[in-house]
MARDRENFI-848830 format. One record per residue (C-alpha): x, y, z. Coordinates in Angstrom, 3 decimals. Last residue first. Layout:
MARDRENFI-848830
rec X:X, Y:Y, Z:Z;
...
end
This chain:
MARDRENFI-848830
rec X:63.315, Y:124.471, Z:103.670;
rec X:63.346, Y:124.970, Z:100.020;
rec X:66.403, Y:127.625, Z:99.258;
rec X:68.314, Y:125.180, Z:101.529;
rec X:68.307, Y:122.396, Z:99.004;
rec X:71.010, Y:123.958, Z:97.108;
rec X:72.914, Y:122.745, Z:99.572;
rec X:73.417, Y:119.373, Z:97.969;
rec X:74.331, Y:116.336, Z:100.474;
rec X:77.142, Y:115.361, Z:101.005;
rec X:77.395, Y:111.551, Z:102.785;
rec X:80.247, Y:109.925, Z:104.051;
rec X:80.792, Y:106.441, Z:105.951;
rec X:83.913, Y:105.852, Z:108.121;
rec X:84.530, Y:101.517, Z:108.857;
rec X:85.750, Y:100.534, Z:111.995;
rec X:87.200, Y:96.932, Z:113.050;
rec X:89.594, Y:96.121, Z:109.833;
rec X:91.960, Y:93.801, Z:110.842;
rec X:95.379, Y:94.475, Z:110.432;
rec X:98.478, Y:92.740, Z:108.206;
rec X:97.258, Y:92.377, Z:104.745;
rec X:94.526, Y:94.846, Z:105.275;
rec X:97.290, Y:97.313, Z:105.630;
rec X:98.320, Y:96.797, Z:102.119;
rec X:95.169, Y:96.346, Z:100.236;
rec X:93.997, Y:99.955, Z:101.449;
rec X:96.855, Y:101.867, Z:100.805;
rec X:97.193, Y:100.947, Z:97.005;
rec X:93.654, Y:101.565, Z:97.023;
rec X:93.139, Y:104.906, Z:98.730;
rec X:89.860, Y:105.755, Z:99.024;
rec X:89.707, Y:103.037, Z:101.926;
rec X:91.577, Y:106.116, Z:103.533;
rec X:93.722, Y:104.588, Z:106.596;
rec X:93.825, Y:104.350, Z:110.203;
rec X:96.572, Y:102.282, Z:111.608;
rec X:96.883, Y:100.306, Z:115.080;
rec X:99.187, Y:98.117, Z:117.080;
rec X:98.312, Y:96.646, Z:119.918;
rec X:100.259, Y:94.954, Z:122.918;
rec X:102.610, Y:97.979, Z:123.866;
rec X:105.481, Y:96.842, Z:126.372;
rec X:107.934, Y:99.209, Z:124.941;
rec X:109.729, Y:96.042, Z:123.167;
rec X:106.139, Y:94.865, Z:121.435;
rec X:105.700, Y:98.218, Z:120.304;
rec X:109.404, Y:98.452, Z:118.558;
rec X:108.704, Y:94.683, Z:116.953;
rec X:105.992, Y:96.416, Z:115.033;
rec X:107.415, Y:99.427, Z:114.300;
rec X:110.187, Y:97.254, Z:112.776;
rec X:108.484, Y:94.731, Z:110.901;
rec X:106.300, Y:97.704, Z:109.625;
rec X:109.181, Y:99.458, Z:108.230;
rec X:110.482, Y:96.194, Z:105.938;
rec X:107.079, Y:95.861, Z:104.965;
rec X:107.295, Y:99.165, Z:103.623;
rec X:110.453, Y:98.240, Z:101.904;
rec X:109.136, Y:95.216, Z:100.649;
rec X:111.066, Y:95.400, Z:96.975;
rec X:107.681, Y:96.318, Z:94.685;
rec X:107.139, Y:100.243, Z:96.414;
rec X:110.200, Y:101.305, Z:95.762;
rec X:109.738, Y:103.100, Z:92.483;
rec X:107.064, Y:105.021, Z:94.084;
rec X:108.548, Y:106.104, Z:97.306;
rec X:107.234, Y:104.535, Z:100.399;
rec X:105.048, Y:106.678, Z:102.896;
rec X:103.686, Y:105.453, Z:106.026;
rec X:102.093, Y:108.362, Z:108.593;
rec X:100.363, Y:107.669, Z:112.216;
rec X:100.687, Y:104.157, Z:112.908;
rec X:99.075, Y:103.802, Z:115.920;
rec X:100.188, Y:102.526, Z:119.560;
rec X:97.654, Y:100.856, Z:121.928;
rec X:97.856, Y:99.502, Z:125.274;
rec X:97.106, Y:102.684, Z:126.777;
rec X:93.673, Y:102.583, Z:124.954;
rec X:93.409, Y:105.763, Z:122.092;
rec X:92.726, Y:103.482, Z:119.252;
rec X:89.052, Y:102.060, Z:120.747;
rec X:88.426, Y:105.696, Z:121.827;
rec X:88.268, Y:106.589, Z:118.046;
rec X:91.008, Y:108.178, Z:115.758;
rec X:93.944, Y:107.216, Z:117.768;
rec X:96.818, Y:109.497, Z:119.815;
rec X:99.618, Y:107.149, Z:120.722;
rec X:102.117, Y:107.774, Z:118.357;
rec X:104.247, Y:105.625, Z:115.494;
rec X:105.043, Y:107.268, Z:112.118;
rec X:106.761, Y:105.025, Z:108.695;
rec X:109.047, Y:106.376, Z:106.243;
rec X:110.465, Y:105.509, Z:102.828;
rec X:112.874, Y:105.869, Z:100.435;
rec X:115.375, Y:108.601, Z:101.656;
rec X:118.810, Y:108.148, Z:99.718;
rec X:122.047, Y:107.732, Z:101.316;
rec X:122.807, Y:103.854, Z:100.185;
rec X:119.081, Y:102.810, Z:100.107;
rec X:117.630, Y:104.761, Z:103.275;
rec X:114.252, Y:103.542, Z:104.726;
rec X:113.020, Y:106.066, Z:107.817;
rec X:111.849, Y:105.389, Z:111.290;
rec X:109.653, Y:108.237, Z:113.391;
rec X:108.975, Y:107.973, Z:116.766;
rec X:106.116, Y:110.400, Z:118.731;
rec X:105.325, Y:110.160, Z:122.717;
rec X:105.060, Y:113.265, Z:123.408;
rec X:104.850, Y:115.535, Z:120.384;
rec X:108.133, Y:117.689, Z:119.484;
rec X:108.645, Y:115.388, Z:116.312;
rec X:105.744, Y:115.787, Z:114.568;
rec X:106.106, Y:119.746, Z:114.998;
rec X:109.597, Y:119.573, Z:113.739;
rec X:108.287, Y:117.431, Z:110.581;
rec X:105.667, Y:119.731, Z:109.909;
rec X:108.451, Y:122.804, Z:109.994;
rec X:110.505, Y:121.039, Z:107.730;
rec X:107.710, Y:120.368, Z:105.302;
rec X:106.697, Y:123.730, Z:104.742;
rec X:103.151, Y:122.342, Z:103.883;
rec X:101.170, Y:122.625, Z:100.703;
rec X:97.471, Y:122.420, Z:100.915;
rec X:96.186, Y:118.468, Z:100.789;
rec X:93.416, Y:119.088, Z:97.646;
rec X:92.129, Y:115.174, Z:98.588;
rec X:91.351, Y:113.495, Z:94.895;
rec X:91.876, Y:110.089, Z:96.366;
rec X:91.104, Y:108.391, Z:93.349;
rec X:93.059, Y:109.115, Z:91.786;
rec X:96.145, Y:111.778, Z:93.060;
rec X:96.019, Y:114.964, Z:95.807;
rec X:96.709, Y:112.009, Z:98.042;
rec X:100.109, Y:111.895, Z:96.861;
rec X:100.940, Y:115.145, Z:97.712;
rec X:101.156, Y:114.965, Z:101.017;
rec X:103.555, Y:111.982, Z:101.079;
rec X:105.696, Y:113.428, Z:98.514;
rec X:106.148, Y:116.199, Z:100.956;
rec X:106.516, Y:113.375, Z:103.981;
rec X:109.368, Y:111.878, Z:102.017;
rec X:111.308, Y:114.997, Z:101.675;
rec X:110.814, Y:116.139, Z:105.249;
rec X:112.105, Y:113.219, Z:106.622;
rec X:115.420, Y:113.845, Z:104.777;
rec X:115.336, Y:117.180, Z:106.392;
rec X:114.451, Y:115.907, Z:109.786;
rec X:117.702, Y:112.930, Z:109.729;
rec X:119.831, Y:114.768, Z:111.731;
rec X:117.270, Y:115.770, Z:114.189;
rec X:115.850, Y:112.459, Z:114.710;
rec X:114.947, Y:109.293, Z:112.705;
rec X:115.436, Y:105.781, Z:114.196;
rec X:117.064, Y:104.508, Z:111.096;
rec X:115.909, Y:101.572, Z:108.446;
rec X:119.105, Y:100.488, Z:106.227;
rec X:118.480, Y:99.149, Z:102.707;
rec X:122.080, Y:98.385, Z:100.345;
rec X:122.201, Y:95.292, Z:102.686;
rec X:118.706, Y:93.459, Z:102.184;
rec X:118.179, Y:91.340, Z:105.002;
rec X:115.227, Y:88.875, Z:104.434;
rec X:111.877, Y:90.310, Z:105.391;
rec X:110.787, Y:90.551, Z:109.224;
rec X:108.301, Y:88.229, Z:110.202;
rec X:105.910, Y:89.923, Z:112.148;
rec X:105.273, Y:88.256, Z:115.895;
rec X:105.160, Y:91.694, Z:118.015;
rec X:102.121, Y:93.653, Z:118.267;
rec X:98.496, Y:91.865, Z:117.916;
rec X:96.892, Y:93.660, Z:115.332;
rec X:94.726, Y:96.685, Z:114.660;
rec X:92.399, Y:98.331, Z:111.743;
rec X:90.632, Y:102.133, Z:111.573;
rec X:88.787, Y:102.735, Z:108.240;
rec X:88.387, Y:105.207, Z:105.408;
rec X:85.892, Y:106.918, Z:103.390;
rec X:83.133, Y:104.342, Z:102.734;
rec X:80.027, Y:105.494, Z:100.821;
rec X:77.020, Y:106.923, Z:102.219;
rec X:73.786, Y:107.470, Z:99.710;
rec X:70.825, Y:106.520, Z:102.216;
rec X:70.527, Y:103.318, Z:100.628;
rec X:74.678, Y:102.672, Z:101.274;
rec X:73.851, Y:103.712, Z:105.250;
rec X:71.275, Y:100.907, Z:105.490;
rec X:73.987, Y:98.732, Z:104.032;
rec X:76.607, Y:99.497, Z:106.690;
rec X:74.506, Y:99.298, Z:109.557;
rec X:73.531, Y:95.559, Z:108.036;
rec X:77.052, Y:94.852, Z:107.596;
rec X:77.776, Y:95.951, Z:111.132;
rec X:81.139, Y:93.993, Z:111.671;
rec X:83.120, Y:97.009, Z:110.715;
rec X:81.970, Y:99.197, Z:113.557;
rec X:80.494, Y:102.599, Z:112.606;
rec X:82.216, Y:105.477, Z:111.888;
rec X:79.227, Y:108.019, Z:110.772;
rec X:80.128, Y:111.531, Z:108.194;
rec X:77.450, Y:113.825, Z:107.371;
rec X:78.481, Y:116.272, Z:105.452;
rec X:75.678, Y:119.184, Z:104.821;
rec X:75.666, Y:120.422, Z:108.355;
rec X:73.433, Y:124.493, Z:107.165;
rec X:71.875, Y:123.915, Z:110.437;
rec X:68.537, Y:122.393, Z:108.986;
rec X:70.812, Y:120.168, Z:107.603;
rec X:72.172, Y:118.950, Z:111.137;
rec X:68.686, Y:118.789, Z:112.152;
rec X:66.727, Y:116.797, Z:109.124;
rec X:69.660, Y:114.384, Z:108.927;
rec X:69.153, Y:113.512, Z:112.633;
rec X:65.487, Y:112.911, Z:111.871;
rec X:65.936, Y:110.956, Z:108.831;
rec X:68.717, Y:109.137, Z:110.837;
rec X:66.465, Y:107.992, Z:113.960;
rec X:63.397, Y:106.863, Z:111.269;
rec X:66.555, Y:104.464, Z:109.705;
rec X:67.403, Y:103.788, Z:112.718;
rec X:63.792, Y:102.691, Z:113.844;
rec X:63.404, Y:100.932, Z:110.224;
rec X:66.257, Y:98.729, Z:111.057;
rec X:64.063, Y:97.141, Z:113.769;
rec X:65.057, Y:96.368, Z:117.785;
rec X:66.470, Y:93.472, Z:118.399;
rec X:69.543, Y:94.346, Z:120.553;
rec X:69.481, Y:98.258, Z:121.043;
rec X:71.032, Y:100.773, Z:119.083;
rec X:73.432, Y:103.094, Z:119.378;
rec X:75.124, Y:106.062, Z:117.685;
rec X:77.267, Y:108.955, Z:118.550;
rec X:79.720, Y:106.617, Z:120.846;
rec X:81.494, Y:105.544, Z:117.287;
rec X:81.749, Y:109.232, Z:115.817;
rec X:78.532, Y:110.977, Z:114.283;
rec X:80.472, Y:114.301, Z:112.373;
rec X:77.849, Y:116.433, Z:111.098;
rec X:79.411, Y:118.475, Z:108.552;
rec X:80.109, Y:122.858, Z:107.161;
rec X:80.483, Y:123.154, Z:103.959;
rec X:83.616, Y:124.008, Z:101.703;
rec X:85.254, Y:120.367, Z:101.494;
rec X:85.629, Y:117.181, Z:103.623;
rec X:84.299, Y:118.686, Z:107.061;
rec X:84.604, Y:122.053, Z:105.987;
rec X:83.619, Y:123.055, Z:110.016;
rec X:82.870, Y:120.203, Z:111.754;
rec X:79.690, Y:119.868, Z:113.941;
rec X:79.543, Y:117.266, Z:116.160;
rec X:77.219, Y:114.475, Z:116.142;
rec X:74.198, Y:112.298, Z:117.454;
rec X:72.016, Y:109.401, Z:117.026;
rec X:69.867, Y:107.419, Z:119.467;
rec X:68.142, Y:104.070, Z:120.372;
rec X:65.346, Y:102.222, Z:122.394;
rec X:66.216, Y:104.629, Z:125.554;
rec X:63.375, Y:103.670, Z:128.047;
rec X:60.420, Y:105.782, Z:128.989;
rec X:57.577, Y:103.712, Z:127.764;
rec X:59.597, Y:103.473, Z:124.333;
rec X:61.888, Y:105.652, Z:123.175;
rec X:64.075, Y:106.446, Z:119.913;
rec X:66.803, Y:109.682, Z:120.933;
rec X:67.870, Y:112.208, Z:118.255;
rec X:71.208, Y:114.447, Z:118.723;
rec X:72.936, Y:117.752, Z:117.592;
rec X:72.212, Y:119.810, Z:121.038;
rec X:76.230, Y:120.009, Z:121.712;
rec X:75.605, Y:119.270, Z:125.000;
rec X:74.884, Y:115.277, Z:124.293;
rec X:78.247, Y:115.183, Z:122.403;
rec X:80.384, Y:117.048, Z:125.427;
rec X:78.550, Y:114.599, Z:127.795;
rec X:79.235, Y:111.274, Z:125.842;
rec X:83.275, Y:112.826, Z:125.079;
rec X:83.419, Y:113.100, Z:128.981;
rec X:81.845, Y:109.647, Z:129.790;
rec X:83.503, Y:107.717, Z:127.182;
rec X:86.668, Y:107.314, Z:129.154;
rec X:84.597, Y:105.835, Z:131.667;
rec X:83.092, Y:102.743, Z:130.084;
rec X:87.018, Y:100.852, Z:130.171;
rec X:87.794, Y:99.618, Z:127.450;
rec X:89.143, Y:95.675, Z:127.082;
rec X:91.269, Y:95.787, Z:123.910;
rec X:90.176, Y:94.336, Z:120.637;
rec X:92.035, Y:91.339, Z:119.017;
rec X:88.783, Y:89.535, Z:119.798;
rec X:86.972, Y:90.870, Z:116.752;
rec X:83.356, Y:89.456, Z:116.457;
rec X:83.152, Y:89.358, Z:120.371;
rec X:84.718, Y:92.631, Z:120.570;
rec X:81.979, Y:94.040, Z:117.798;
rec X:79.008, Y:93.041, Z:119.960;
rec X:80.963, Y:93.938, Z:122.954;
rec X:81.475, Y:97.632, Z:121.061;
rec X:77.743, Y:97.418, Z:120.885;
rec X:77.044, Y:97.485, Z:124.031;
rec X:79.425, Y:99.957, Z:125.355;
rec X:77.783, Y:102.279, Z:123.284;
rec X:74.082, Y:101.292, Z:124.055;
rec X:74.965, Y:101.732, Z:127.491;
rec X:77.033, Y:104.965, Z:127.289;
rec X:73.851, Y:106.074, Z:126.107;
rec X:71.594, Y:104.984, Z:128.788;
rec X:73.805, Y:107.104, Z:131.641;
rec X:73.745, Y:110.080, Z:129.359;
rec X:70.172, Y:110.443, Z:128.589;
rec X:69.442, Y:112.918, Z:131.307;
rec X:71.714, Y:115.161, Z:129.720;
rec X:69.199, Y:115.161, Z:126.856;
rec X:68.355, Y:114.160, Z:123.155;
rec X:65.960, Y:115.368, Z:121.044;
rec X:62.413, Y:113.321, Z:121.151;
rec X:61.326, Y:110.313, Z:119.099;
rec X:58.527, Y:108.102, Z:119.881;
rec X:57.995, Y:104.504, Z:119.685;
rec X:54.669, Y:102.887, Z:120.606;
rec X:53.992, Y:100.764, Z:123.511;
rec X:53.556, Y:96.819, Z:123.425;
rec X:50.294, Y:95.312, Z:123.432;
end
């Protein structure tokens, strides 16, 4: 007869078994998506630690073995006025054949913690090949927020020349017409269904900031002198996955609305792409808002999906009752 479960907090001494489970299921996920880069365990040993200390997690058991576990960050205003739980890709991990219902038991006592610290968002990336994760999330009330894709760099075909559009390497001369595209940028998320209240930016001084980071390019569309469009490369990712030396991410795409039918972001993305290749960088990444539509269908023309972000808000009225 086989032992029964039990559920404790999370330790230090858990570390070594939760990198595990991590690095397990990111093979399960490689195997489904091949385009994925070798990782190397170690970079998750920091950001494992720093998660475990931050006294936010739930382990499963079973006759002293880690069965599963579930943790996260807090985030202040994580997507709005209350604080959030923020359960990243290395927050979560189960083992091979063990029952939904233990993550399910794992979340209701994760849930139970962060909201019993006034977390009310609780926000999990988990790996887009997890339709079953995925669906146990939907019947607790998550829905999809946004997603992290990749694809090989290198090998786009670039549209047919079109010689009233130029794409330019941007720099210094070129930061105020940056600036105009990346205001329209911010506001268009403000739209339907997005509905995210950006704040209002001085523009200029964004686009200096961009531009001062290591490692940053910028490229903009011009047709005849007029800014149309503009596409952000940089190495920093979203998840470890993204943040692999042989990765580079998209970081910002923006084409203006009456543009958007003649391929000029295409016409961006051709170049990034064949830029990466060039420097020697084999990936090519993009996060994006699956809230987003227009967004949404475009880069899943050209990148795989292999994350999926899941949100949940719960009411905080239900703090007068605990």
């Amino acid at each position: 007869m086989s032992q029964p479960i039990g559920y404790r907090d999370l330790s230090p001494d858990d570390k070594a078994a939760v990198l595990a489970l991590a690095m397990e299921a990111y093979r399960r996920e490689k195997a489904r998506t091949a385009v994925l880069p070798p990782v190397d365990p170690s970079c998750l040993l920091k950001p494992v630690e720093r998660l475990i200390e931050a006294g936010n997690g739930v382990a499963a058991v079973r006759g002293g073995a880690l069965l599963g576990f579930m943790a996260a960050a807090r985030v202040p205003g994580l997507f709005g006025s209350v604080d959030g739980a923020y359960c990243p890709l290395f927050g979560h991990g189960m083992a091979q054949g063990v029952e939904g219902e233990v993550w399910q038991e794992l979340y209701g006592r994760a849930a139970d913690l962060w909201a019993g610290q006034k977390m009310y968002t609780h926000a999990i990336t988990v790996f887009a090949g997890d339709a079953g994760l995925r669906n146990r999330l939907a019947y607790n009330g998550f829905g999809m927020r946004c997603a992290d894709a990749i694809r090989e760099a290198g090998g786009l075909e670039r549209p047919l020349p079109d010689g009233s559009v130029r794409i330019l390497e941007s720099g210094p001369r070129l930061y105020e017409c940056a600036a105009v595209i990346h205001r329209q940028h911010n506001e268009y998320y403000r739209r339907s269904p997005m509905f995210m209240p950006n704040a209002d930016e001085d523009a200029m001084q964004e686009q200096a900031d961009w531009s001062s980071g290591d490692n940053h390019h910028e490229w903009l569309a011009f047709r005849g002198e007029r800014p149309i469009g503009l596409m952000r490369l940089g190495p920093q990712g979203e998840n470890f996955v993204s943040r692999q030396p042989s990765v580079m991410n998209i970081k910002g795409a923006y084409v203006v609305e009456e543009e958007r039918a003649g391929g000029i972001a295409t016409r961006l993305l051709a170049t990034v792409d064949s830029w990466a290749k060039d420097q020697g960088y084999k990936l090519l990444g993009v996060d994006y808002e699956t809230i987003n539509p227009l967004g949404s269908r475009y880069w899943e023309r050209y990148f795989v999906p292999y994350t999926y972000s899941l949100v949940r808000r719960i009411d905080e009225r239900i703090a007068a009752f605990r």
